[in-house]
Structure formats: structure tokens, C-alpha cells
Short mmCIF file of the C-alpha atoms (twelve columns), coordinates in Angstrom:
data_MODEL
# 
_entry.id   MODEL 
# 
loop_
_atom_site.group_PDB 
_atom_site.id 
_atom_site.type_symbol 
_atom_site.label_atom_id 
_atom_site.label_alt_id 
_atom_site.label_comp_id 
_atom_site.label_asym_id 
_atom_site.label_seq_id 
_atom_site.Cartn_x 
_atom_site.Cartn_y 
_atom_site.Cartn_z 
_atom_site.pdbx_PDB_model_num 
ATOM 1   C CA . UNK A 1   0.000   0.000  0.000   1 
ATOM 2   C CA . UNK A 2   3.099   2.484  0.855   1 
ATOM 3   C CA . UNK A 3   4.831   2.071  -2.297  1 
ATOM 4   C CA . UNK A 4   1.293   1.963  -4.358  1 
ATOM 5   C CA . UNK A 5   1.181   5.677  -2.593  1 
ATOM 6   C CA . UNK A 6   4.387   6.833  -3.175  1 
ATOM 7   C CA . UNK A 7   4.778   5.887  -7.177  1 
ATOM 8   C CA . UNK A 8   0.908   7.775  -7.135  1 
ATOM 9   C CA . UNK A 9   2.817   10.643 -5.902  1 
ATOM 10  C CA . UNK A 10  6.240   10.285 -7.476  1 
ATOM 11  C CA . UNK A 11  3.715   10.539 -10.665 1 
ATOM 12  C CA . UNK A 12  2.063   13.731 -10.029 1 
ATOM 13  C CA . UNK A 13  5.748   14.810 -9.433  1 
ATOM 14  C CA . UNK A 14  6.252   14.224 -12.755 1 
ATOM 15  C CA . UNK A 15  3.382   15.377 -14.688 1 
ATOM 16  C CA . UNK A 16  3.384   18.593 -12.337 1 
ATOM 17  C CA . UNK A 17  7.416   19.187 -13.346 1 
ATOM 18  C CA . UNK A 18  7.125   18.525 -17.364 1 
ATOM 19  C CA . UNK A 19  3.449   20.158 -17.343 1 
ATOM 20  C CA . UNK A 20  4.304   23.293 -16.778 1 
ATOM 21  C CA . UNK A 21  7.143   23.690 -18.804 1 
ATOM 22  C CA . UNK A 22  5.252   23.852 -21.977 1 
ATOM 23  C CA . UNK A 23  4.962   27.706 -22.517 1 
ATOM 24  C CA . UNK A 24  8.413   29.567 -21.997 1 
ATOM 25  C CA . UNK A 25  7.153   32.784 -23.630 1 
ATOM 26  C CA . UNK A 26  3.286   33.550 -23.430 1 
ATOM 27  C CA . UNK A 27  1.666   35.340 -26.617 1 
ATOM 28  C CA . UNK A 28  -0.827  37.931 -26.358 1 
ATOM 29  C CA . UNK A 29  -2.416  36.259 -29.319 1 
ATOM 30  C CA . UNK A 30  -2.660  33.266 -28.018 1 
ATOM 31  C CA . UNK A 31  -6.085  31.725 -26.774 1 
ATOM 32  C CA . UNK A 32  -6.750  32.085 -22.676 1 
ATOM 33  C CA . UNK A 33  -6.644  28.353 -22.482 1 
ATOM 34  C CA . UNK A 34  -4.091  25.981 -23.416 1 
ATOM 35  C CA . UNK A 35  -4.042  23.355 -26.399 1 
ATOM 36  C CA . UNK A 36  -2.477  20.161 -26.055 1 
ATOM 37  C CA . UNK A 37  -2.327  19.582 -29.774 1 
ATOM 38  C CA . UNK A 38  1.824   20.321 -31.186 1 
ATOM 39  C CA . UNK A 39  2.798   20.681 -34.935 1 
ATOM 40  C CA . UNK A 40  5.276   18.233 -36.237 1 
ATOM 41  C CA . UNK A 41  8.271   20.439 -35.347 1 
ATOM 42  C CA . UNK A 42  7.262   19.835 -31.560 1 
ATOM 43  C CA . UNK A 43  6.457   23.805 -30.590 1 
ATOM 44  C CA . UNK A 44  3.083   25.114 -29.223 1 
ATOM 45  C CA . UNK A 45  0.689   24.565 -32.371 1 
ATOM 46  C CA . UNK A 46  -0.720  28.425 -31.113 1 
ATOM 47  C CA . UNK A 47  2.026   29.612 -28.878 1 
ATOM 48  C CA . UNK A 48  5.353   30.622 -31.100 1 
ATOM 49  C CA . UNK A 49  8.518   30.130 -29.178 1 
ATOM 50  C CA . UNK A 50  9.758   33.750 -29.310 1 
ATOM 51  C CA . UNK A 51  8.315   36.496 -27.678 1 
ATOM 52  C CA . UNK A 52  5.637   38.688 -29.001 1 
ATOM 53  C CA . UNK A 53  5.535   42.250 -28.744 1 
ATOM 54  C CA . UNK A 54  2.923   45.346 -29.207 1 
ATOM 55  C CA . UNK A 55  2.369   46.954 -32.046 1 
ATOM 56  C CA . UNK A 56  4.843   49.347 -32.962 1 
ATOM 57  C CA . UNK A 57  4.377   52.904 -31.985 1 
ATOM 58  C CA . UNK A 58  2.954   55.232 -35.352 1 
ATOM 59  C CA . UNK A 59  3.853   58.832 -35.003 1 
ATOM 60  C CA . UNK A 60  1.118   61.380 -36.080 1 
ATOM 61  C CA . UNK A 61  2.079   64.746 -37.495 1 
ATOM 62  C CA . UNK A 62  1.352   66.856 -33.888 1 
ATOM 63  C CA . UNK A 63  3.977   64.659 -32.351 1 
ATOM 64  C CA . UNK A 64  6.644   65.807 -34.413 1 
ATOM 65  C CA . UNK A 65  9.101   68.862 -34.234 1 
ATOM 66  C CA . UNK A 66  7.798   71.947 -37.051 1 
ATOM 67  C CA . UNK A 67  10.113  71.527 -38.987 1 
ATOM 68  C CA . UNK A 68  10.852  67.630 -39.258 1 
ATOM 69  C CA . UNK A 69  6.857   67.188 -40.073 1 
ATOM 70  C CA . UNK A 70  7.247   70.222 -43.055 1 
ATOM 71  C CA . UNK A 71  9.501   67.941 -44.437 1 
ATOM 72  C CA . UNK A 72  7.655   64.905 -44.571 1 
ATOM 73  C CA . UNK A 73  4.677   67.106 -45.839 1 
ATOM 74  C CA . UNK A 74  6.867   68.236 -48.771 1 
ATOM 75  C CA . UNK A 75  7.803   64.697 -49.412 1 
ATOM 76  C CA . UNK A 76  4.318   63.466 -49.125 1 
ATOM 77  C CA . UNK A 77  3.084   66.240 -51.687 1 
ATOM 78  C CA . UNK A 78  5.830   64.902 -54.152 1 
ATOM 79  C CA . UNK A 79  4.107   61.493 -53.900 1 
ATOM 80  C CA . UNK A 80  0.532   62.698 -54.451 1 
ATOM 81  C CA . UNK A 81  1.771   64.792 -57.342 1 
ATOM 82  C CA . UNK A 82  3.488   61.802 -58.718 1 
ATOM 83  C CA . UNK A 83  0.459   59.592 -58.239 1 
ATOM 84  C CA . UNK A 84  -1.873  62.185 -60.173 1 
ATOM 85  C CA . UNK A 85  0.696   62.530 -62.958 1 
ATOM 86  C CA . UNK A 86  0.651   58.579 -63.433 1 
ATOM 87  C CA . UNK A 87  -3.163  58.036 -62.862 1 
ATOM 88  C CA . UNK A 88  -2.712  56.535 -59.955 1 
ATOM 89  C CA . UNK A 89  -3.494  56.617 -56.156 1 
ATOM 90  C CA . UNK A 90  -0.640  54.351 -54.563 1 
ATOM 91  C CA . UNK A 91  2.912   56.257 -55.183 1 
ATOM 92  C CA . UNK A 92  5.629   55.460 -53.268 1 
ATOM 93  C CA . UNK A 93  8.821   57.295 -53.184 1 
ATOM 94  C CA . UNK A 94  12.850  56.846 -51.440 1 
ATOM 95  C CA . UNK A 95  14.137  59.686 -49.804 1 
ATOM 96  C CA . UNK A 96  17.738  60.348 -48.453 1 
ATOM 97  C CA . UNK A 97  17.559  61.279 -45.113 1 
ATOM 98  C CA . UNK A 98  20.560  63.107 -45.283 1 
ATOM 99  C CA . UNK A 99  20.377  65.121 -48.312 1 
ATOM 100 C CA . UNK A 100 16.945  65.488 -48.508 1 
ATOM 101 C CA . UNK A 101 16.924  64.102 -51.960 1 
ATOM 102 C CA . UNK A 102 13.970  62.281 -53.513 1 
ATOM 103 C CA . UNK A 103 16.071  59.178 -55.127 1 
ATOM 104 C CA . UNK A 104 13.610  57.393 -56.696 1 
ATOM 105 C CA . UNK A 105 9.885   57.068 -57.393 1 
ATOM 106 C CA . UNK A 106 7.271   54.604 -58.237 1 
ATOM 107 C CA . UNK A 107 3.509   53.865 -58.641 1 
ATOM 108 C CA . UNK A 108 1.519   51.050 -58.243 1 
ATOM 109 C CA . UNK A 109 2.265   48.979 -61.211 1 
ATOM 110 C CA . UNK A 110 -0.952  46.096 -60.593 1 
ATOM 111 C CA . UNK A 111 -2.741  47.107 -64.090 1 
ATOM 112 C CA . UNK A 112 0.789   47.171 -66.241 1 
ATOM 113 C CA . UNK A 113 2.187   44.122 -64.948 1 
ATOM 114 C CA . UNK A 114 -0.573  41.982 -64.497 1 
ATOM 115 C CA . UNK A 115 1.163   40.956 -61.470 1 
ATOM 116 C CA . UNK A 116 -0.465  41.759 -57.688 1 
ATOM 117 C CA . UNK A 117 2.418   41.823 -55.570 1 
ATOM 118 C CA . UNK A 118 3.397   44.894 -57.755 1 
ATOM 119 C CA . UNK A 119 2.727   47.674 -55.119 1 
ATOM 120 C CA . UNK A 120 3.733   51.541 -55.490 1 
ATOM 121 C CA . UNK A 121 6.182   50.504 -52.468 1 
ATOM 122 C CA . UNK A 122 7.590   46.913 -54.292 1 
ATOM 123 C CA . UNK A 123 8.157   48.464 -57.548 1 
ATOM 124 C CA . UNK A 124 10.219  51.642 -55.860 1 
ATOM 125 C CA . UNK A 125 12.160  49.667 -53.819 1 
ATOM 126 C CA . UNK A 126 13.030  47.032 -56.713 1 
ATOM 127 C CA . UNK A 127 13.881  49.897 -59.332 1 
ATOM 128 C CA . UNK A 128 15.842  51.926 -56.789 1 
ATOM 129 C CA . UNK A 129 18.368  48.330 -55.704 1 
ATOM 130 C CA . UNK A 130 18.599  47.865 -59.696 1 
ATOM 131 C CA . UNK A 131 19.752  51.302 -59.972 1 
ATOM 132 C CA . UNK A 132 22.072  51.939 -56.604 1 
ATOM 133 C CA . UNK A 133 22.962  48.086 -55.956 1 
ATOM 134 C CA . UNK A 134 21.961  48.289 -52.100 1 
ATOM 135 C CA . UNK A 135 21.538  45.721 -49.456 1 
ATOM 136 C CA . UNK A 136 20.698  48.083 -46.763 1 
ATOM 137 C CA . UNK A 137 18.661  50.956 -46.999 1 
ATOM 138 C CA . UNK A 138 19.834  52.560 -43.179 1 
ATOM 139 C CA . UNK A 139 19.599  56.478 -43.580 1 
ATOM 140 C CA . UNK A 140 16.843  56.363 -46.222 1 
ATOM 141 C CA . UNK A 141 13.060  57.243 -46.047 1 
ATOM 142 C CA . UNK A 142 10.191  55.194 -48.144 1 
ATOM 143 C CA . UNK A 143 6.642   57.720 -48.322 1 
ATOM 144 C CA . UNK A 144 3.725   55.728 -49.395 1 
ATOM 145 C CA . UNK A 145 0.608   57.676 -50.079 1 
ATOM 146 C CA . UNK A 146 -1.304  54.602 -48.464 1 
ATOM 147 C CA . UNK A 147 -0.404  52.396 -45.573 1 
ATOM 148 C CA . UNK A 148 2.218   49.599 -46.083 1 
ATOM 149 C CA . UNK A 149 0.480   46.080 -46.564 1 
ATOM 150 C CA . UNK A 150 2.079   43.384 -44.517 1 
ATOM 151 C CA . UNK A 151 4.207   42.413 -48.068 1 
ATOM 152 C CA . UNK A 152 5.397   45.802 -48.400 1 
ATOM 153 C CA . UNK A 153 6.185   46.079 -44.494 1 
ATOM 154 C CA . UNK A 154 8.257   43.241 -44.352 1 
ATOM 155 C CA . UNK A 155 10.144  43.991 -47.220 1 
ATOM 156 C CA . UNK A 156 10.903  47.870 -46.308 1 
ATOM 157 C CA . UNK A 157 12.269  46.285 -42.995 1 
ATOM 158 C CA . UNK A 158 14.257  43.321 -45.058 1 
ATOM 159 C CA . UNK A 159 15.872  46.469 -46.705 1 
ATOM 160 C CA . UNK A 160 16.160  48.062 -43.499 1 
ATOM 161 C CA . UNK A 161 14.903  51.469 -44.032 1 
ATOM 162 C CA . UNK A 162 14.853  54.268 -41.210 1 
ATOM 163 C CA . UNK A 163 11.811  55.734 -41.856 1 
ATOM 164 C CA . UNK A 164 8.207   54.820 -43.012 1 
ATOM 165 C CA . UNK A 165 6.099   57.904 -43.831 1 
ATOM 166 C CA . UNK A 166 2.221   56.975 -44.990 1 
ATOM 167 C CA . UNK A 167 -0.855  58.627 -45.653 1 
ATOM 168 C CA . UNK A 168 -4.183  56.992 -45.635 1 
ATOM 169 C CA . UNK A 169 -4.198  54.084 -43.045 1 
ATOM 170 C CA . UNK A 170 -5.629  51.203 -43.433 1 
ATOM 171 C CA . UNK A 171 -8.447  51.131 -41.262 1 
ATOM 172 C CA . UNK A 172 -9.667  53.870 -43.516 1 
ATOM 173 C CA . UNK A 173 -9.153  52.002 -46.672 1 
ATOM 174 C CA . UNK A 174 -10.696 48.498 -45.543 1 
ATOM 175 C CA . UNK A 175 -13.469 49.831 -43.046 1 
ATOM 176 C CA . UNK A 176 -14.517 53.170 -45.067 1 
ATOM 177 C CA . UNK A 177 -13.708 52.635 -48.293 1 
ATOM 178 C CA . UNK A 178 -14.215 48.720 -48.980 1 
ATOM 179 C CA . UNK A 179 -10.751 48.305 -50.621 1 
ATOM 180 C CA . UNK A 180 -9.118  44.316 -49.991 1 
ATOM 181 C CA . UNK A 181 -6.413  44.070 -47.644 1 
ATOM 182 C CA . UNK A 182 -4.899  41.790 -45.821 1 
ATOM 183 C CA . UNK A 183 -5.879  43.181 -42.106 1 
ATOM 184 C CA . UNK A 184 -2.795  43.608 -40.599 1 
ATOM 185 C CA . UNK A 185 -1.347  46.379 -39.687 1 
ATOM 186 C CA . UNK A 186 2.252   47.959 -40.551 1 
ATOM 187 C CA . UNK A 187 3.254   48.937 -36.730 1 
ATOM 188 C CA . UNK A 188 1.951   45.421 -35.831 1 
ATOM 189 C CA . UNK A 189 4.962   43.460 -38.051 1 
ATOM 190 C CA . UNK A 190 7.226   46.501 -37.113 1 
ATOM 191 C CA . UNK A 191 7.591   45.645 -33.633 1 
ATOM 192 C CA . UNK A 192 8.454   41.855 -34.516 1 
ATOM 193 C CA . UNK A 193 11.407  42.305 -36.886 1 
ATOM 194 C CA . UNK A 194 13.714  41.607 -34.340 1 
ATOM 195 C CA . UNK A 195 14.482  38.692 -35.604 1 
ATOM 196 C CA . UNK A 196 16.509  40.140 -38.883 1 
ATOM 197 C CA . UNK A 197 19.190  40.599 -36.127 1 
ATOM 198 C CA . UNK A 198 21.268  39.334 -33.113 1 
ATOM 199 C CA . UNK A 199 18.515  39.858 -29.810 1 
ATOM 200 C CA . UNK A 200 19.049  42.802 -28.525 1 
ATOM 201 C CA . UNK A 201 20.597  44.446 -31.508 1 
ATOM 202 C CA . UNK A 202 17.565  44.877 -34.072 1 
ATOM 203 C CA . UNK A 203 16.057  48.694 -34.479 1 
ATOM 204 C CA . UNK A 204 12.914  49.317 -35.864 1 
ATOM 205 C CA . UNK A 205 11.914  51.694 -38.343 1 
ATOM 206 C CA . UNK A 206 10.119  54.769 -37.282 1 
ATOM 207 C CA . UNK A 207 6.865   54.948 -38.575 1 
ATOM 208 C CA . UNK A 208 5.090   58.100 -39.251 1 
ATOM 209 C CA . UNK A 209 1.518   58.111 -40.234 1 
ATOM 210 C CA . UNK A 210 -1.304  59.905 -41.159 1 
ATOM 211 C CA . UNK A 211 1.175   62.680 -43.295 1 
ATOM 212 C CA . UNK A 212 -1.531  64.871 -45.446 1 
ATOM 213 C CA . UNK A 213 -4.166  62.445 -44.780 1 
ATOM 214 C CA . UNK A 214 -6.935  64.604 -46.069 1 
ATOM 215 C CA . UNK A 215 -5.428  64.695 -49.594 1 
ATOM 216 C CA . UNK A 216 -4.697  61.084 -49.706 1 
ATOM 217 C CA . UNK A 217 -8.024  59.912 -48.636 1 
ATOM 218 C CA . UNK A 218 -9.340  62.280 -50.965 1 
ATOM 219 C CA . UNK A 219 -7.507  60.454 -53.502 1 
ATOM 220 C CA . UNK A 220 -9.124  56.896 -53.263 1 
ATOM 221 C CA . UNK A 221 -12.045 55.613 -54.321 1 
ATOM 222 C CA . UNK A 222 -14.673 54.952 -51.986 1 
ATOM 223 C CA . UNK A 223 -15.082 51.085 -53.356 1 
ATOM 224 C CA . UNK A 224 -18.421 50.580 -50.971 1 
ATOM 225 C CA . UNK A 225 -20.107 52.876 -53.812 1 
ATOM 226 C CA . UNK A 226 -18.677 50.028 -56.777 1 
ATOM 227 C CA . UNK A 227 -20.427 46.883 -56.000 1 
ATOM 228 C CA . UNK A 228 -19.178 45.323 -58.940 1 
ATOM 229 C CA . UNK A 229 -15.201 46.301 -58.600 1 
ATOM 230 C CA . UNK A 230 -12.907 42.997 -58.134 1 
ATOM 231 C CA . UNK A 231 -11.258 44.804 -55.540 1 
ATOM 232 C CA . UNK A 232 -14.284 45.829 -53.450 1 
ATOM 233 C CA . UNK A 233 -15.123 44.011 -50.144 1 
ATOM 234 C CA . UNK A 234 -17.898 43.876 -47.191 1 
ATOM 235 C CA . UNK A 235 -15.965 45.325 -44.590 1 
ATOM 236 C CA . UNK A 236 -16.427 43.380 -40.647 1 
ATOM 237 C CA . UNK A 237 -15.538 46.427 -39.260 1 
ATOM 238 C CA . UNK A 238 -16.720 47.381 -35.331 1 
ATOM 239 C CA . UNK A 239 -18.575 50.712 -35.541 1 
ATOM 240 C CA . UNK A 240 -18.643 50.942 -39.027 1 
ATOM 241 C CA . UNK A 241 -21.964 51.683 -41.519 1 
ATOM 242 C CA . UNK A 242 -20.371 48.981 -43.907 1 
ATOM 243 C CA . UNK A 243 -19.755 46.638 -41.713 1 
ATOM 244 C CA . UNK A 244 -21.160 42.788 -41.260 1 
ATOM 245 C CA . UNK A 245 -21.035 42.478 -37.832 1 
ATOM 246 C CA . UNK A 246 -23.096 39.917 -37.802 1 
ATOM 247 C CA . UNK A 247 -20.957 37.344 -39.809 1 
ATOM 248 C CA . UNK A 248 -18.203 36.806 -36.679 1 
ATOM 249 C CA . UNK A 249 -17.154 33.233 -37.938 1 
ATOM 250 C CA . UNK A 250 -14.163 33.082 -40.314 1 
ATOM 251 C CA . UNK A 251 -14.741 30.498 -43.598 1 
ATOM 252 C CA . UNK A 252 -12.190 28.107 -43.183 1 
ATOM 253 C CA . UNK A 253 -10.650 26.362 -46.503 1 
ATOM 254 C CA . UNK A 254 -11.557 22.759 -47.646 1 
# 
């Protein structure tokens, strides 16, 4: 009966020592309670083994010294100019931080290349490497009339630039104006770039948003007004006229 008792509690021991070792770094997106189920690699199927961070800090205009936000004003008007010139709404642009110098400038390039990665901010960062042969874009500035998408995000920080100057956000362009996107916000893969360097070593990009806002909003079309556009969408937005709040489930793919 003794020893029945004490392999009973040599048991819990056990369970209690390797049971709660299974989450070293708790996510904030993670669910409140704990799946047993593991991918094939062995890590928490919903908990990633690194640590997860908040959103990256965006900068609005007020926030900024006079005459750092004229600047990125001036810049931002270049891009909107360019974007009229070309047709366009998404324009993109590379700035040298230290000369001031526009460097190169793009537009979205969707309808010419047939191809949809081809964003204002893809296209402007591809044609300036081809032209300057760069790896690492430290002490340059990329202005984007719209909000980076989480493609363009992740390649601006690949590239390493300092800055990250936008327009229209893009709450504004999925909940108000019904435009696709892929609902995750630029400050939100910001903050977990850390891993493009040793820990402790990585610096984000600044990001500045909201630059002339009321002339880049103006710019886009308000796609809840096109029912038939390819690119419109039902927005599930909280608070919003266009929204389905209704429809909380996510389809799931088959």
C-alpha cells in the first residue's frame, strides 16, 4: 500500500514538473486556455517560441518637431503629385535622409504588370536596388501615399529602411472605403522584426503616419459605392456603416 502511494505521488511529481514547462514565452495572441495539440516540429501549435511584442508605436504629425513634419509634408506632396501625374493613387517614393533628396519614385504597377504583388512601395524599392545596388537601406526614407500592406512592411524592414512615412491608413481604406487588404497592420509586423538581427541588436523603423491624410483619402475611391469592382469588399468592421457584424465566424478552406 506504501509504495502503491508513493509511485501515485512520485507521478504527479512528474506530470506537475514537465506540465508546466510547456509555454516559456506567453503570446498575447494566443487563446486564454491551453491546447495540447503540437505541430510536427514539436512547438506550441498556437504559442510561437519567441516572444511577441505590441504593435509598434505610429507617429502622427502633432507629435513631431515643425520643422521635421514640413519635411515629410513636402515629401508626401511629391508622392501625391506623382500619383496624379501617373493616374494613380498608390505612389511610393525613397528619400535620403541626409540630403533630402527624392532618389527614386514609383507607382503602383498592378494594371501594367498583371502581377499583384506589384505595389507603389515593391516596384520603388526594386527599381531603386537595380539602380544603386543596395543591401541596406539605413539612412533612407520610403513615403507611401497609403499604408504599407504586410508584403510591403516586411520587405521595407528586409531592406532596413529608417523611416516609413504613410498617408491613408488602413483602417480607412478596408473599413470606409471597402478596398481588400490583408488586415494587418504595418506597426503590428514593425515591432516583430527583431528577428533580422542578433537579440538585442535589431532597431525598428520609425513609422510616421497619417502625413496629409486629407489629400490622400481624398484620392481613393470609396469602393463601398462600386459593387461590382474585383477589388471591393464587405468590410467586418466594429462601428462601421459597412460593416457585417453579424458574420463573426471566419470560412475556413476545404
Amino acid at each position: 500500500m506504501k509504495l502503491h502511494l508513493l509511485l501515485l505521488a512520485l507521478a504527479c511529481l512528474i506530470a506537475l514538473v514537465y506540465g508546466g514547462t510547456k509555454n516559456y514565452y506567453p503570446s498575447r495572441f494566443a487563446s486564454e486556455s491551453d491546447s495540447d495539440s503540437s505541430d510536427s516540429s514539436g512547438s506550441d501549435s498556437e504559442n510561437p517560441p519567441w516572444p511577441q511584442f505590441d504593435p509598434s508605436h505610429v507617429y502622427k504629425g502633432w507629435e513631431l518637431p515643425a520643422d521635421e513634419l514640413a519635411f515629410h509634408e513636402g515629401k508626401m506632396k511629391e508622392a501625391i503629385e506623382l500619383a496624379i501625374s501617373r493616374n494613380a493613387v498608390f505612389a511610393s517614393t525613397i528619400v535620403n535622409a541626409t540630403s533630402g533628396e527624392t532618389v527614386c519614385q514609383s507607382v503602383n504597377s498592378i494594371g501594367k504588370t498583371k502581377d499583384m504583388t506589384m505595389h507603389g512601395e515593391m516596384t520603388v524599392m526594386q527599381n531603386c536596388s537595380s539602380i544603386y545596388g543596395l543591401l541596406d537601406w539605413t539612412g533612407f526614407y520610403i513615403y507611401t501615399t497609403g499604408e504599407s500592406c504586410p508584403m510591403c512592411q516586411s520587405a521595407i524592414m528586409w531592406n532596413s529602411f529608417s523611416k516609413i512615412i504613410f498617408g491613408t491608413n488602413v483602417t480607412t481604406l478596408y473599413c470606409n472605403m471597402c478596398l481588400t487588404q490583408i488586415l494587418v497592420e504595418s506597426a503590428a509586423i514593425n515591432s516583430m522584426g527583431y528577428g533580422l538581427a542578433d537579440w538585442g541588436e535589431y532597431v525598428p523603423a520609425q513609422i510616421i503616419g497619417g502625413i496629409m491624410s486629407s489629400v490622400t483619402d481624398s484620392m481613393f475611391i470609396n469602393y463601398c459605392n462600386e459593387p461590382n469592382s474585383p477589388v471591393r469588399v464587405t468590410p467586418n468592421c466594429s462601428g462601421s456603416g459597412n460593416s457585417h457584424n453579424k458574420q463573426r465566424k471566419r470560412k475556413s478552406h476545404k
